[in-house]
C-alpha positions, 0 to 999 in steps of 0.5 A: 833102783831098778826093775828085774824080771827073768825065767828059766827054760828047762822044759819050754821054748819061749819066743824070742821077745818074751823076755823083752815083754816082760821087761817093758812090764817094769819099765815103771821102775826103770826108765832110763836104762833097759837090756835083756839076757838070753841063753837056751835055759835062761832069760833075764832083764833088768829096767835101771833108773840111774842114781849110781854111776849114771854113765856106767852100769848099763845091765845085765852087767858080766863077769869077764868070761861072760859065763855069769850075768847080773840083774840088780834091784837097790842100793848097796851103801858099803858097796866102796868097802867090800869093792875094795876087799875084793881088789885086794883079792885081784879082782878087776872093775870097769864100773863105778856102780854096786851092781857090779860089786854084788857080781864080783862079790858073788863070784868070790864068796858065793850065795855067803855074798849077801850077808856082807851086804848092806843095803836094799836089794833084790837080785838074780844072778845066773851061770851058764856053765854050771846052770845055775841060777840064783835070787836074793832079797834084802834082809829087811824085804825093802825091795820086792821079789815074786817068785813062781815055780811051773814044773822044773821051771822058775819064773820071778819078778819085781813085781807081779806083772813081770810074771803075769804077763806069761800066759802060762800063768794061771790068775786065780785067787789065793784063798791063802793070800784072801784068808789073810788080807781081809784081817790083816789088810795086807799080805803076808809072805810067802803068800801072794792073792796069785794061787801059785805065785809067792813072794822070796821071803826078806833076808833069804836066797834061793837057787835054782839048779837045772830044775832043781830048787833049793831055799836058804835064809841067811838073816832073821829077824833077831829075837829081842834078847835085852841086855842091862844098859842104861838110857845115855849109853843107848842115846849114845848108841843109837845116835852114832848108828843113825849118823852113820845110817843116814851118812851112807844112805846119802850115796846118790848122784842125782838129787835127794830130798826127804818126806816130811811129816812134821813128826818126830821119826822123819824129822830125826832122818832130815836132822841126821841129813842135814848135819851130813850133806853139804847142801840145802836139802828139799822136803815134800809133804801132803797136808790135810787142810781143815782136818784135825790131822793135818800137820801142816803148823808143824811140818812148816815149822821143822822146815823153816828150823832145817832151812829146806826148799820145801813143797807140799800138796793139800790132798783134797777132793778137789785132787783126781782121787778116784783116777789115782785109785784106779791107777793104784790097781795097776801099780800096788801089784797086790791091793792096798788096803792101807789107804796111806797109799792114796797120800802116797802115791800124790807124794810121789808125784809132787816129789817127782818134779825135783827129786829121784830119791826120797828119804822116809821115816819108816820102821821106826814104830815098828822097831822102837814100838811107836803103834797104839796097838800095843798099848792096845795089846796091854790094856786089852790083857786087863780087860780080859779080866773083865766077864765078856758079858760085860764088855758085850753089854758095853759095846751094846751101849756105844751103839747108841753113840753117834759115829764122827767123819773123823779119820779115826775118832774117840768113838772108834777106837774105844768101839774098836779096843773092846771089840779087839778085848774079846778076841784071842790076844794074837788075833786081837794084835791085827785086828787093832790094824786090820779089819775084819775078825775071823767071825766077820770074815766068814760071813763075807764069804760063801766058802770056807778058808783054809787057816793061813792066818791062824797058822802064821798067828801060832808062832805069836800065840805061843808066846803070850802072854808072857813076853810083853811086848817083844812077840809084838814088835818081832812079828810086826817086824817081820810081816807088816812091816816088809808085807804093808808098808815097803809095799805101799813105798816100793810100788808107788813110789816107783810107779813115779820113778821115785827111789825111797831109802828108809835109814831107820832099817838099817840092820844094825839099827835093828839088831841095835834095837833088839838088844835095848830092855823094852823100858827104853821103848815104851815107858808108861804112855811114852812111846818110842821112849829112846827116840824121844830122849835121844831127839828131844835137846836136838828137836823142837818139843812139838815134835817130840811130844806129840802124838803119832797121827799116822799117814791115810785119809778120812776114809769114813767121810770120804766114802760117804762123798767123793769116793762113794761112786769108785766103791760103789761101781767096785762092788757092783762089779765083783757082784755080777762075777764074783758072787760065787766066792762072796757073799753080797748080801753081807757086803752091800748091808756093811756098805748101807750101815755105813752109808746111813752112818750107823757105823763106821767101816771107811777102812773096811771098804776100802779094803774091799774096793781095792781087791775088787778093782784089783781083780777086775783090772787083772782078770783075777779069777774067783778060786773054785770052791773044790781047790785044794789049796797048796800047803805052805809051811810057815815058820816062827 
């Protein structure tokens, strides 16, 4: 796992350290190792953190002329095999890592590389001779790449600051990026909240040719085209996908160890994991001692049925929470407003002390349909049979029920659902996860925005209602999915030096999934349906039949104690220098509302704190309100 960061210098003359600052930038990401490239039209560097061949692989890694060099970000997990056609071919190796199988790789098949890849990567590959210069991304978007074109000239990064540090680049706000984040709590690609900055799309590559650019997508997200097969035949299938997944995600030479929830989609990864390693496993987890959340019974209970050396910490307020959230303003490169990144980063950190590689659950909701939202999303439809007279006259009357410091109570959700009922069904789909409905979020704001999130939602729009789930899960697949979740992982995760390989997103898992009829993924109540018929003779059944939790803090409450003194100085702040953009007297009425306990909007806030500490951290400015905002074209 590593950090790169490069730009090209076709039409400016960079100083000689500038290459060298912007690596210190991702130093995070690569302790162990760092080296630079220079040529008169190209820099690049690379920060390693060593897991494959620790006494080798020192980057930039050359081909044997020295006319291309490599910077790599990731894991290859079939690197041996295709290391192994290409010595059948002639080529020769001085390493044992995978950074030099993608070089070697790239100079026998070119950009058509990638797709014989399986893995997690981010990579940049230059060649002097022909003054080239090219940026792939994994197919999934496990590993991030920000790209930023200035004239004839590229500048990309695995993080934003890799970019950021260049004084040419201008920090505004993106009013695409902002349009998109107050609703959806995240990002969506291409778009960053840096005006002009963008991330590489997952499972695409791009070249650069003496100023010239030039964008290819080599994988999609596959549509979900189900074919006749009966449930043993998909245990049969997704067992020996996950065996293998999880067998070649154990490719490490320093220590592993699993995140552990206690629920079923980590539990599955640490069964797959202990049946192929050959040693005692360690397991880390954050408990929430005293709430109704907190998973503690269980996840003792799967650690003592696995016989791992387990740790946990009990996230509290007695932990230096609002520290941690300052800190995620310099780490999360973009706001988190999924507060499942303050757990996270204290997961890190504990696992840190043992552990460089972590193995997590993640994508499995999203690929076998896991989220409450799309029950949500059906249960909704039958309410918009309902007059929204009614369902109005409803909601007037919970007002009167009283609101619960609980993470996510009865209350909320029932408050949230029939909310989420008047809405259009792709917009009601984010606003189950998000926050702030297209009405809610012009009051915050002083100027109008430009339409970024109703143009990514037509592709979703255009399907409904008829293809049930499927629209659902493609469009959390390939934007909340890399764009909310591996954001959250990758950047705080490596904050700590702590690589987190997910085997549920291997893409054959993926394209697997995509061909199963949606009865093997939601059944009635039952969700994640095949998961659980396939785990439930291997696993105890309180963790295949209890309900998804998921991974955030009591947001509501906490805001009302320990963190009440963060947001309040957040908001504060972005009143006195953004009040140009947003409007404060609807802000500060949402913070008193849910100060008197009139409403719940933990999550709200947090979103709204994160972006003003991350503003204000960064020197973002607020985007003038005559900017002509670049059009980006987004496709289905």
């Amino acid at each position: 796992m590593c950090g790169i960061v490069g730009f090209t210098a076709k039409t400016w003359r960079p100083g000689p350290e500038r290459i060298n600052q912007a690596t210190e930038t991702l130093i995070h990401r690569g302790p162990d190792q760092q080296g630079v490239y220079r040529s008169t039209s190209c820099y690049l560097g690379a920060t390693r953190l060593k897991i494959v061949d620790l006494s080798a692989g020192d980057q930039p890694i050359y081909s044997e002329d020295r006319d291309t060099a490599i910077v790599f970000n990731g894991e290859i997990y079939n690197h041996l095999e295709v290391r192994s056609t290409l010595e059948a071919r002639g080529h020769r190796f001085q390493t044992h890592c995978d950074t030099e199988t993608v070089l070697h790789a790239f100079l026998e098949w070119d950009t058509d590389c990638f797709e014989r890849l399986r893995g997690m990567f981010a990579v940049a590959i230059w060649c002097e001779s022909k003054q080239r210069l090219v940026l792939a991304r994994d197919r999934i978007g496990i590993k991030p790449l920000y790209i930023a074109e200035q004239g004839e000239d590229l500048f990309f990064a695995s993080e934003l600051k890799g970019i950021l540090i260049h004084p040419e680049i201008e920090r505004r706000l993106s009013l695409e990026g902002l349009d998109c984040f107050l609703s959806m709590n995240y990002v969506p690609s291409p778009w960053t909240l840096i005006d002009g900055i963008q991330k590489l799309p997952p499972g695409s590559w791009l070249e650069w040719n003496n100023g010239r650019i030039n964008k290819q997508v080599y994988w999609r997200i596959p549509d979900m085209a189900p074919s006749p097969m009966s449930l043993e035949d998909a245990k049969s299938e997704l067992d020996r996908l996950l065996e293998q997944s999880v067998r070649e995600h154990l490719m490490s030479d320093v220590p592993l160890c699993v995140w552990l929830s206690g629920g079923i989609d980590s539990t599955t990864i640490l069964h797959y994991a202990t049946e192929a390693s050959s040693s005692r496993l360690r397991t880390f987890s954050i408990s929430f001692n005293g709430y109704s959340f907190d998973e503690s019974s269980y996840i003792r209970e799967v650690a003592r049925q696995y016989g791992t050396e387990h740790e946990q910490l009990d996230l509290n307020p007695e932990q230096d929470l609002e520290g941690a959230i300052r800190e995620l303003s310099y780490y999360s490169d973009e706001p988190s407003a999924d507060s499942g990144a303050l757990p996270v980063w204290f997961l890190s950190r504990l696992c840190k002390t043992r552990c460089t590689v972590a193995f997590s659950g993640e994508g499995a909701d999203e690929v076998f349909g896991g989220y409450l939202t799309y029950r949500a999303n059906r249960i909704a439809g039958q309410l918009r049979q309902v007059p929204a007279g009614a369902i109005r006259l409803a909601l007037r009357g919970l007002n009167a029920w009283p609101v619960s410091n609980e993470k996510i109570s009865v209350e909320y959700k029932v408050k949230r659902l029939l909310q989420g009922s008047l809405l259009p069904a792709e917009q009601a789909h984010i606003y189950w996860n998000g926050t702030f409905s297209e009405t809610e979020k012009a009051a915050l704001l002083k100027v109008p925005l430009p339409g970024a999130l109703l143009n990514i939602l037509s592709p979703l729009r255009a399907r409904l209602p008829g293809d049930g789930i499927a629209p659902f899960l493609e469009f959390d697949q390939k934007y909340y999915l890399p764009d909310d979740i591996l954001v959250k992982s990758d950047r705080i995760s490596m904050a700590h030096s702590v690589e987190v390989r997910p085997p549920f997103l291997d893409h054959r898992i993926i394209e697997f999934a995509a061909s199963i009829p949606t009865r093997l993924k939601i059944r009635g109540d039952s969700q994640k349906y095949l998961l659980k018929e396939l785990m439930r003779p291997k696993l105890r059944s309180s963790t295949t039949q209890r309900k998804k939790v998921g991974f955030d803090i009591p947001a509501h409450e906490w805001f009302r104690g320990p963190l009440r003194g963060v947001l309040f100085e957040a908001l504060e702040f972005a009143q006195a220098e953004h009040s140009d953009l947003f409007n404060f007297d609807a802000i500060n009425r949402l913070k008193q509302l849910h100060m008197s306990r009139n409403i719940n909007v933990g999550y709200h806030l947090w979103g709204l704190m994160t972006l003003f500490l991350w503003m204000k951290r960064w020197n973002v400015q607020s985007a003038p309100v005559h900017q002509s905002s670049r059009q980006v074209l987004v496709t289905g």
